[in-house]
Every structure is written in structure tokens, then in C-alpha cells.
C-alpha positions as CSV (number, residue, x, y, z in Angstrom):
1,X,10.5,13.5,-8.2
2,X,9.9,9.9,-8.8
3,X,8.2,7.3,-6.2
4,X,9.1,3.7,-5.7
5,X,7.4,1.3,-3.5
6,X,8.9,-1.8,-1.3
7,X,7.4,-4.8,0.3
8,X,8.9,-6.3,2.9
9,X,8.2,-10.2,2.9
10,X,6.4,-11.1,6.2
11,X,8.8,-14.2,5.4
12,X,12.1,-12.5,4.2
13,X,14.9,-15.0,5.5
14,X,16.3,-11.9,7.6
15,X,13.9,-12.3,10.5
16,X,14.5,-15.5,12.4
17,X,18.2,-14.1,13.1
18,X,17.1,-10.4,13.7
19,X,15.1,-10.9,16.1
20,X,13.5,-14.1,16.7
21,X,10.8,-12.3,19.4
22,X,10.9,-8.7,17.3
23,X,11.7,-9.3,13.6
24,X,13.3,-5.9,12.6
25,X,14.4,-5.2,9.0
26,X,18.4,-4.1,9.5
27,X,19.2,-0.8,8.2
28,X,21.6,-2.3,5.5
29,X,18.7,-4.3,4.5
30,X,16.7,-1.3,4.2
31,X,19.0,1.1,2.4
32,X,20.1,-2.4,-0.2
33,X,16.0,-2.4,-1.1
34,X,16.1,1.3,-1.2
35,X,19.0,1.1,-3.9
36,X,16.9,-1.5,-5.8
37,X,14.1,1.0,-6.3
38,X,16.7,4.0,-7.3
39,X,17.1,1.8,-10.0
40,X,20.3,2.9,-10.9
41,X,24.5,2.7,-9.8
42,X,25.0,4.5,-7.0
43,X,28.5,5.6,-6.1
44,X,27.6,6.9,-2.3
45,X,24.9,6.8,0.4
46,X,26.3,10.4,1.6
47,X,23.4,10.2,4.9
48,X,21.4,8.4,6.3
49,X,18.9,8.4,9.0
50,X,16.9,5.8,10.3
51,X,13.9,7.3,12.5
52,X,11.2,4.5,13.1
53,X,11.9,0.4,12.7
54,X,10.5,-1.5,9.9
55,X,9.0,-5.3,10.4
56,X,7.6,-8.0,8.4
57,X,4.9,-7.2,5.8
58,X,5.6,-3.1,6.2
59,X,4.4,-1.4,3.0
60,X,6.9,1.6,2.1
61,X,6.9,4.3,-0.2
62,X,10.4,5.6,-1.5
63,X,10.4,9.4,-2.5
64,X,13.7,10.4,-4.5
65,X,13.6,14.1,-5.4
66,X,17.4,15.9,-6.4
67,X,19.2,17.2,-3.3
68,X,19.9,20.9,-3.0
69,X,23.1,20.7,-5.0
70,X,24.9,18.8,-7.5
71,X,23.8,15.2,-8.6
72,X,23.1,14.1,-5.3
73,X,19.4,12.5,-4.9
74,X,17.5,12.7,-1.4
75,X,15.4,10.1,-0.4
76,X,12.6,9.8,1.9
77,X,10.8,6.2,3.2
78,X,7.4,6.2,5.0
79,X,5.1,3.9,6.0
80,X,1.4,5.5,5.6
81,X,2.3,9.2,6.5
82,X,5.0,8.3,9.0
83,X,8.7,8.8,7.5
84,X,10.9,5.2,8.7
85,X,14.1,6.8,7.0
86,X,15.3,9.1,5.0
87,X,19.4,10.2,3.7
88,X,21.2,11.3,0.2
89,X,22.7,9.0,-2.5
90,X,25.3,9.7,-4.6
91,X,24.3,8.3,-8.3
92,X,27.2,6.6,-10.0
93,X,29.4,8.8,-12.5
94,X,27.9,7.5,-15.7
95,X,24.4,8.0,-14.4
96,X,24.8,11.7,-13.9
């Protein structure tokens, strides 16, 4: 298991355009940051589940742990104890 955590900027250039009265990080957003943290190619995001929205200055913690079978990696995001998103990654061939 190895942990990661992401800051979203309370001024990320994102949020004027999504939403001006609700600034919400977009999911592709949130899974490209998530990929950051893997640290690593990734040849697949297999799942993924978004279950709480993320805004401006949210603190998240990114739990990869090996999926069930094969090279696949699960991750689970939260923010405090509450879980924002979670899904499986694929890692690129060569990182296997």
C-alpha cells in the first residue's frame, strides 16, 4: 500500500469556468492529479467512481493498494474519513 496526498489550489484556473457560483474540481481533473501521485505510466483507468464533489482548497489523501488480480492497482481518495472517489488503474506494461 502506498499513500499520496493532493492539494487542490483554492485558485486552480479550473474554477471560474466550472462553476463560477459552485467551483467543482471535474472528475478528469481529479483522476489527471490522481495519476500524478501514482507516479508512474498508466496504460488504463479500468473504474471509476466518483461519490462526493471536491472544491477549492480540499485536502485529499490517495490510497493505492494492488487490486484482487493481476497488475491492476485500486485507488481510494478521501477527504478526512469521507471517500470522494475511488476506481482501478491499469499500470503501463514496463511498470509491471
Amino acid at each position: 500500500m502506498r499513500t499520496e496526498q493532493i492539494e487542490i489550489p483554492a485558485v486552480h484556473p479550473v474554477f471560474p469556468g466550472h462553476f463560477p457560483d459552485l467551483p467543482l474540481v471535474p472528475g478528469a481533473l481529479l483522476l489527471d492529479l490522481i495519476l500524478v501521485a501514482f507516479g508512474a505510466p498508466v496504460a488504463a483507468i479500468t473504474s471509476a467512481k466518483f461519490l462526493q464533489p471536491v472544491g477549492p482548497g480540499d485536502r485529499l489523501l490517495v490510497r493505492f493498494t494492488p487490486a484482487s488480480q493481476g497488475p491492476a492497482m485500486r485507488f481510494d481518495c478521501t477527504r478526512s474519513d469521507e471517500r470522494v472517489c475511488s476506481g482501478v488503474l491499469l499500470p503501463a506494461p514496463e511498470q509491471r
